[in-house]
Structures are given as C-alpha cells and as structure tokens.
Backbone as numpy.savetxt, mean C-alpha at the origin, in Angstrom:
# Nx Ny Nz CAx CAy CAz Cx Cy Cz
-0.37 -17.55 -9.62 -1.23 -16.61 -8.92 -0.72 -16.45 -7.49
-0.54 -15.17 -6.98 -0.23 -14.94 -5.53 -1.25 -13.92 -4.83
-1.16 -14.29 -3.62 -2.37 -13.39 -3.18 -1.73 -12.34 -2.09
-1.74 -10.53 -1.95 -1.14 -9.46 -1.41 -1.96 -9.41 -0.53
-1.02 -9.05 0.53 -2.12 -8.01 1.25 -1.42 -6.51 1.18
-2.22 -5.31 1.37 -1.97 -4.30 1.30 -2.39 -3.37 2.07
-1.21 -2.65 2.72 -1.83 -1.54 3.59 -1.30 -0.20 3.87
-1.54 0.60 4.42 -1.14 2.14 4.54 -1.06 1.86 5.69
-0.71 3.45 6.14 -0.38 4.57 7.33 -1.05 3.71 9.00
-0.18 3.02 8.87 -0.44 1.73 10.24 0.33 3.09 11.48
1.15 3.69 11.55 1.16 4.49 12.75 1.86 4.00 13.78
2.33 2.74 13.51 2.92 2.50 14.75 1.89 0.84 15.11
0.85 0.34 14.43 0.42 -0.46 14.61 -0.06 -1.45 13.82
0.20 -2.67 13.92 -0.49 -3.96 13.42 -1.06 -4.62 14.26
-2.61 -4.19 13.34 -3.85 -4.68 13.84 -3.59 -6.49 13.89
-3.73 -7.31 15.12 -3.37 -8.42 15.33 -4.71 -9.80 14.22
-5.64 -8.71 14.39 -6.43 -9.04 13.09 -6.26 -9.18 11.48
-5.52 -8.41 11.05 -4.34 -8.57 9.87 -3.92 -9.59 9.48
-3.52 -10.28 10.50 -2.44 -11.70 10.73 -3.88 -12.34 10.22
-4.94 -13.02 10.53 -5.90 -13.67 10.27 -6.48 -13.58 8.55
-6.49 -11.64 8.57 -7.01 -11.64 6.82 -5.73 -11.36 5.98
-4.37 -11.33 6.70 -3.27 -11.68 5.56 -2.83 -13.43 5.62
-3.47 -14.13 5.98 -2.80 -15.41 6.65 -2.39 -16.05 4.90
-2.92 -15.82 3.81 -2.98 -17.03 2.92 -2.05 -16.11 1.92
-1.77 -14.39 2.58 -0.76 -13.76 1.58 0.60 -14.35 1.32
0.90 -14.35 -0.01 2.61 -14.42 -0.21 3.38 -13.18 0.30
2.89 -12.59 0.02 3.43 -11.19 0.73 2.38 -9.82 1.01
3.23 -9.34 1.99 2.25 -8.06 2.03 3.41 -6.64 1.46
2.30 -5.60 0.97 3.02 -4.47 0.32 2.61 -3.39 1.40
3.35 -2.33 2.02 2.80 -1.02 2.69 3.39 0.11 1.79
2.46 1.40 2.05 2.18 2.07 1.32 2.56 3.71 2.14
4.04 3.13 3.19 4.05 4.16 3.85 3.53 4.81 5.33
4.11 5.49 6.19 3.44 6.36 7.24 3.49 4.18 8.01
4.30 3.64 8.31 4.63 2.22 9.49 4.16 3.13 10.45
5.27 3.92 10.72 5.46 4.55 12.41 6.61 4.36 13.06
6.92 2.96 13.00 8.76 2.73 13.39 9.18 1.43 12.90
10.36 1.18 13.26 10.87 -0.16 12.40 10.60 -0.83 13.35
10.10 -0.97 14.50 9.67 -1.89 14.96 8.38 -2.57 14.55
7.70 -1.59 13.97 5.84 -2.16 13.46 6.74 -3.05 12.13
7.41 -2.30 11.19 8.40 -3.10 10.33 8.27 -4.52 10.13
9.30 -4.48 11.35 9.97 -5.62 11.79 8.51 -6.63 12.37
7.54 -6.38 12.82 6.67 -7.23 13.51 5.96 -7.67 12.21
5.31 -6.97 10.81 5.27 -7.39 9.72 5.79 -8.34 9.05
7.48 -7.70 8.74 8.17 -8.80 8.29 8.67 -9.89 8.40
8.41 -9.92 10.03 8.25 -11.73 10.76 7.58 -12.34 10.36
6.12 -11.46 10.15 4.96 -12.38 9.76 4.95 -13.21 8.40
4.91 -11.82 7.53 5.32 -12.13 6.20 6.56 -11.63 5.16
6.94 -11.86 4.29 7.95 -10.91 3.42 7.09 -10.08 3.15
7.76 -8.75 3.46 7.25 -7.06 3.50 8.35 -6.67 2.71
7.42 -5.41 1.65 7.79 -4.73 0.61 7.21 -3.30 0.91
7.83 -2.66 1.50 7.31 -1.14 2.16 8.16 -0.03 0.98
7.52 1.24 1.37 8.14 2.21 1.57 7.61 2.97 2.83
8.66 4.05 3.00 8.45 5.34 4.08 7.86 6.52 3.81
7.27 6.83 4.79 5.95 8.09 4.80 6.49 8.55 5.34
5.71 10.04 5.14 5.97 11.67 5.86 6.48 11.20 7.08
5.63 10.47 7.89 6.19 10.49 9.45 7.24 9.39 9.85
7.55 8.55 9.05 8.81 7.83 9.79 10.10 8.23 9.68
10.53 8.23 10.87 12.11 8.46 11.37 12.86 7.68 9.97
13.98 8.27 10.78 15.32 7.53 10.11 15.85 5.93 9.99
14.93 5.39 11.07 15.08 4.14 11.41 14.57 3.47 10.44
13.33 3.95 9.96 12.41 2.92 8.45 13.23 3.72 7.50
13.72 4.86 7.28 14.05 5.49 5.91 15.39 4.42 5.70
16.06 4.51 6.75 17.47 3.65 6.02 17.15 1.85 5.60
16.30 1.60 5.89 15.72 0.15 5.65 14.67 0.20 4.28
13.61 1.31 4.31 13.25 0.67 3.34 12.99 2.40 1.99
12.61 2.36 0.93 12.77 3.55 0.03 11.64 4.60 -0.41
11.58 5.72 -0.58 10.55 6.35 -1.08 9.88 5.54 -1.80
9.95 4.74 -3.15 9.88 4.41 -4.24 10.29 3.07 -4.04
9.29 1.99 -4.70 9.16 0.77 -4.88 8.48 0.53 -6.18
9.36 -0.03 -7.27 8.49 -0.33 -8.37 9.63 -1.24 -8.99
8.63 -2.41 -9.11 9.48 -3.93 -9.39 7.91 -4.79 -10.50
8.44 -5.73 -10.99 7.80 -6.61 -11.25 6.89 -7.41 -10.59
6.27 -7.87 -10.52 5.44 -9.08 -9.65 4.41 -10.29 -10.40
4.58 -11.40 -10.81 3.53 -12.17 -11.56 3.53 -11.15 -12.81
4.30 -11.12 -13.43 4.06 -10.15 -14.86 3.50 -9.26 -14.83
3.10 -8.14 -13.72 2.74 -6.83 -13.62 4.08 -6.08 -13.23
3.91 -4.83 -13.81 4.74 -3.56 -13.14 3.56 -2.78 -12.80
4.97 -2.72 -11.04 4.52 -2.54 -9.41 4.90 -1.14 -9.11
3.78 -0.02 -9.13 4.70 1.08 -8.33 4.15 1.50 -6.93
4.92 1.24 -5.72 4.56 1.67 -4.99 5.16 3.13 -3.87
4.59 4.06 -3.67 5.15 5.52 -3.42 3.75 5.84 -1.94
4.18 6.43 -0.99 3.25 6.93 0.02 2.46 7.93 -0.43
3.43 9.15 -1.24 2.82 10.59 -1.41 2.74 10.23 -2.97
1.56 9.85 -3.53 1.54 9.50 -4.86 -0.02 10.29 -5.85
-0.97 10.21 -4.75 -2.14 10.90 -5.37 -2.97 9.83 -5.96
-3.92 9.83 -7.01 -4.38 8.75 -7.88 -5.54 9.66 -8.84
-5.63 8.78 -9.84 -6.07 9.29 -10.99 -6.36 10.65 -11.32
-6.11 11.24 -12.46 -6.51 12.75 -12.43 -6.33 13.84 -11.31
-5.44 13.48 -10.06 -4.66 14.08 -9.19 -3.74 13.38 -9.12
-2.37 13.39 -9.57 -1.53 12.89 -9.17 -0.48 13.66 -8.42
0.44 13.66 -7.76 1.17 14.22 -6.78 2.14 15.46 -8.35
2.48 15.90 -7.92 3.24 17.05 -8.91 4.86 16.32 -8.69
5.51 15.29 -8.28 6.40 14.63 -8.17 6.72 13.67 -9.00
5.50 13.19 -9.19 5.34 12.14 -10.14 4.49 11.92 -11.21
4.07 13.18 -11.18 2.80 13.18 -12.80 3.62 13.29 -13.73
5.03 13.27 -14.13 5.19 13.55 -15.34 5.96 11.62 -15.66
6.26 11.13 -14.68 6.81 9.45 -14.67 5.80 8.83 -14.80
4.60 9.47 -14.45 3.26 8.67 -14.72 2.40 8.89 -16.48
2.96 9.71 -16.73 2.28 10.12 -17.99 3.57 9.26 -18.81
4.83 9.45 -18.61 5.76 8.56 -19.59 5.82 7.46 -19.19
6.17 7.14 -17.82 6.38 5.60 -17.77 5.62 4.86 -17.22
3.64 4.86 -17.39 2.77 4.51 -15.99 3.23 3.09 -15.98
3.16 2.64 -14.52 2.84 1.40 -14.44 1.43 0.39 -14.91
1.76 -0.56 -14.16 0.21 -1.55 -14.01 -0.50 -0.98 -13.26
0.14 -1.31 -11.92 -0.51 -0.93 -10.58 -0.09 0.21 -9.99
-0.79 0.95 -9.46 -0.40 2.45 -8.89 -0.50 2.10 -7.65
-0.17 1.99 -6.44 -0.53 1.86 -4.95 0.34 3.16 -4.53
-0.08 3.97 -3.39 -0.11 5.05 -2.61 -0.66 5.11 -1.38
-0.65 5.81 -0.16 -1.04 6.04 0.85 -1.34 7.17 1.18
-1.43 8.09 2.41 -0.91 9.04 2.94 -2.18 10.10 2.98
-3.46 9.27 2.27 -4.45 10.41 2.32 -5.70 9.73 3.42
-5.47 8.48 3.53 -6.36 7.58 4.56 -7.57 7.11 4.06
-7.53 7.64 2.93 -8.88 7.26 1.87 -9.11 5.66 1.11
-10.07 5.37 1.37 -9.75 3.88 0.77 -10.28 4.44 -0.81
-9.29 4.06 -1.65 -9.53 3.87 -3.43 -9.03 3.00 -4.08
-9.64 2.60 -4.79 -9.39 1.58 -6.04 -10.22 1.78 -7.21
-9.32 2.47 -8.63 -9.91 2.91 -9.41 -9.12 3.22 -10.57
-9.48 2.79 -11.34 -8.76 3.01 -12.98 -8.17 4.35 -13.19
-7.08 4.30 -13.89 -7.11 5.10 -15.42 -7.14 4.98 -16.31
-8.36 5.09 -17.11 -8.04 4.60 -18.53 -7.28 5.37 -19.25
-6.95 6.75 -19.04 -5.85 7.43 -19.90 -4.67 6.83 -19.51
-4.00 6.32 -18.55 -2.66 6.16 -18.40 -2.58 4.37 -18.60
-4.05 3.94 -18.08 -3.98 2.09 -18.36 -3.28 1.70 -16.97
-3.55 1.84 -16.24 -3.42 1.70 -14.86 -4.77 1.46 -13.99
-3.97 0.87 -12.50 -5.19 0.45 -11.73 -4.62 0.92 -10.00
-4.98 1.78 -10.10 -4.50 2.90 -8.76 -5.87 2.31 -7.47
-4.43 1.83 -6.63 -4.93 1.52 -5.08 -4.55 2.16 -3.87
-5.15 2.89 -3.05 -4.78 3.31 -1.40 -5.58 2.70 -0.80
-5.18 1.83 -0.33 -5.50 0.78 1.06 -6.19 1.55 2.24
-6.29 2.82 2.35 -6.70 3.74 3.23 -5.45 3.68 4.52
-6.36 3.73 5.77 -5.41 3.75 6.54 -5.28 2.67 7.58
-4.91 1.86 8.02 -4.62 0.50 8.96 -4.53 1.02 10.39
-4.05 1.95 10.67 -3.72 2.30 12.39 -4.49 3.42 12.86
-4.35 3.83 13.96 -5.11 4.27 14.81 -4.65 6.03 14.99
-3.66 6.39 14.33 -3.55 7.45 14.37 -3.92 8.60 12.40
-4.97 9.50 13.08 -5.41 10.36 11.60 -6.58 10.56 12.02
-7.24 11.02 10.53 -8.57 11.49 10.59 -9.43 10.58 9.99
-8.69 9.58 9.51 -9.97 8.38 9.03 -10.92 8.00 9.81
-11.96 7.37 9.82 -13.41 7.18 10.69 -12.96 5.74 10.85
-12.42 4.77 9.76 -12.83 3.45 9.71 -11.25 3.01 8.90
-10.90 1.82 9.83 -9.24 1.53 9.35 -9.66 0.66 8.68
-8.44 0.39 7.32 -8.63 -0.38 6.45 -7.69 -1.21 5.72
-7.78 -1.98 5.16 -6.39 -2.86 4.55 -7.22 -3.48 3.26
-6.59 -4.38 2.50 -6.90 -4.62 1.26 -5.99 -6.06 0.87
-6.72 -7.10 0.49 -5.87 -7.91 -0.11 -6.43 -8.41 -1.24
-5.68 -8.79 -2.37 -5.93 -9.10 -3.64 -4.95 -10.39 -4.48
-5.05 -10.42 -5.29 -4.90 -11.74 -6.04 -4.26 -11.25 -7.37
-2.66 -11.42 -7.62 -2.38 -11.37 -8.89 -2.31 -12.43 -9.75
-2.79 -12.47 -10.82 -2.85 -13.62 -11.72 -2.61 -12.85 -13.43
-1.38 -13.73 -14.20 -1.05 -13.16 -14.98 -1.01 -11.96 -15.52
-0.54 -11.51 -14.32 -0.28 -9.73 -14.64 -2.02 -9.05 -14.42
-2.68 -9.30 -13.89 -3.88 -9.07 -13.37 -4.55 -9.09 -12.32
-4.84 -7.83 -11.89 -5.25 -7.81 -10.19 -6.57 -8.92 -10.33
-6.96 -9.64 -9.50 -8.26 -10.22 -8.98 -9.01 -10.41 -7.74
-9.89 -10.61 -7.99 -10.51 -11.18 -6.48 -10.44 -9.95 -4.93
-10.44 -9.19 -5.30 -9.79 -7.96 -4.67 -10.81 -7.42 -3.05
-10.57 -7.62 -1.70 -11.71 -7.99 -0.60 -10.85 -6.78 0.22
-11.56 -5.87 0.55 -11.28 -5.36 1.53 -11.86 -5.32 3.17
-10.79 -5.34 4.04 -11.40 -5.59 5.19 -11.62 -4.50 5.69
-12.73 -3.92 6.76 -13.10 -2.84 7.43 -12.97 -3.11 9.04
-11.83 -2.25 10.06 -11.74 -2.61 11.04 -12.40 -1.84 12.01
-12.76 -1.81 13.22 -13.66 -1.10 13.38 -13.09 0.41 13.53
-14.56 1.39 13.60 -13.86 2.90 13.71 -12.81 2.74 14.97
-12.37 4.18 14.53 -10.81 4.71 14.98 -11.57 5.18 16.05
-12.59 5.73 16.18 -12.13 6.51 17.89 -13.33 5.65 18.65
C-alpha cells in the first residue's frame, strides 16, 4: 500500500501547507498547469514527482516532464493528462484511447474543479484534484491524497485551502 498525493494547476506555487498533508506520501502525482520548473523542482525535493505539463507552462517544464503519463503503480494502470475531461465528457483527444484502452485511474486537471467519480461504462475512477495555486477562477484551492492498495484507490481525504482571493 502507498499513499499519493495529488494535485493540479499550482501556478507557480506550493502551498507550504502541502508539505504537512503530503508528509506520509510516497509520492506525489501533478496534473499539469506547475507554472515553472522551479515550483517543479521545489516538489521534487520534497518528494518523487510524477507530473505532466499544462496549457501554461513554458518550455522549461515541457522538456522535463510529458503531456501524457500512464504507468503502472501497486497493480493499477495510471493515466495521467492535464487536458483530459472526465466521465461522459472526455476531451476529443482522448475519447477514443479511453473507450479502447481505459485505464484504472483517470487523473486530469486544467478545469479547477475538484472531481472524483466513476465510470462504470469504461470501469474507471476519474480524479481532478481541482486547483492548488492561486492563479484562476476557482473560489477554494485544493489537493487530494489517497491510498493505493492492490490496485485500489482508498482512504481518499481531500484538503481545502483557504479561498483564492
């Protein structure tokens, strides 16, 4: 069993509070939209980081880390994508890899929305962490950490940081 933390569209920031509700993660996953390789890099000190890059990061995160992340983890298959959509909207990029090849876990970003919610047509379990940083239209920043155990999300706590403006 390992326990994630997970987050989106940080902007350029890690909430120093993070560090406290990722402290017991094996790793953390982002879901896109860092801000620069420096927020990156201040992550991946903390913990081993498994990102991809969003609409807004430079060249600096694109050459480090990939659109597309989808690996194994504790006997789940992992897909993680920024511009991905979730259930019954899926991005027009990837609805047709999702109908042939869905994963376990769906994780996405890029809409600032916190979700976590099935498909039972595809047999998937689609997560957006919402949004972690201080730049968007979200009201209330958010992150997510959870618990894989034999190929099974658990225990799943999301933290609420305070509103954005």
């Amino acid at each position: 069993m390992s326990q994630i933390g997970l987050l989106s569209d940080t902007h350029g920031f890690f909430d120093p509070r993070l560090k406290v509700f990722f402290e017991n993660c094996k790793e953390i996953w982002h879901a896109g939209d860092i801000g620069n390789i420096h927020t990156a890099d201040e992550i991946a000190d903390f913990k081993p980081l498994r990102a991809v890059f969003g609409n807004i990061d430079g060249h600096e995160v694109r050459i480090v880390y990939p659109e597309h992340q989808r690996f194994h983890f504790e006997g789940m298959d992992v897909w993680i994508t920024h511009i991905g959509g979730y259930p019954g909207n899926y991005d027009t990029r990837i609805r047709n890899l999702i109908r042939t090849n869905p994963p376990e876990l769906f994780i996405s970003g890029h809409s600032h929305i916190l979700k976590v919610m099935p498909d039972k047509k595809q047999g998937l379990l689609h997560i957006n962490p919402g949004a972690a940083g201080k730049s968007g239209f979200h009201l209330v920043r958010t992150a997510v950490r959870f618990n894989i155990d034999e190929g099974r999300v658990k225990e799943l706590e999301v933290i609420e940081l305070e509103a954005r403006y």
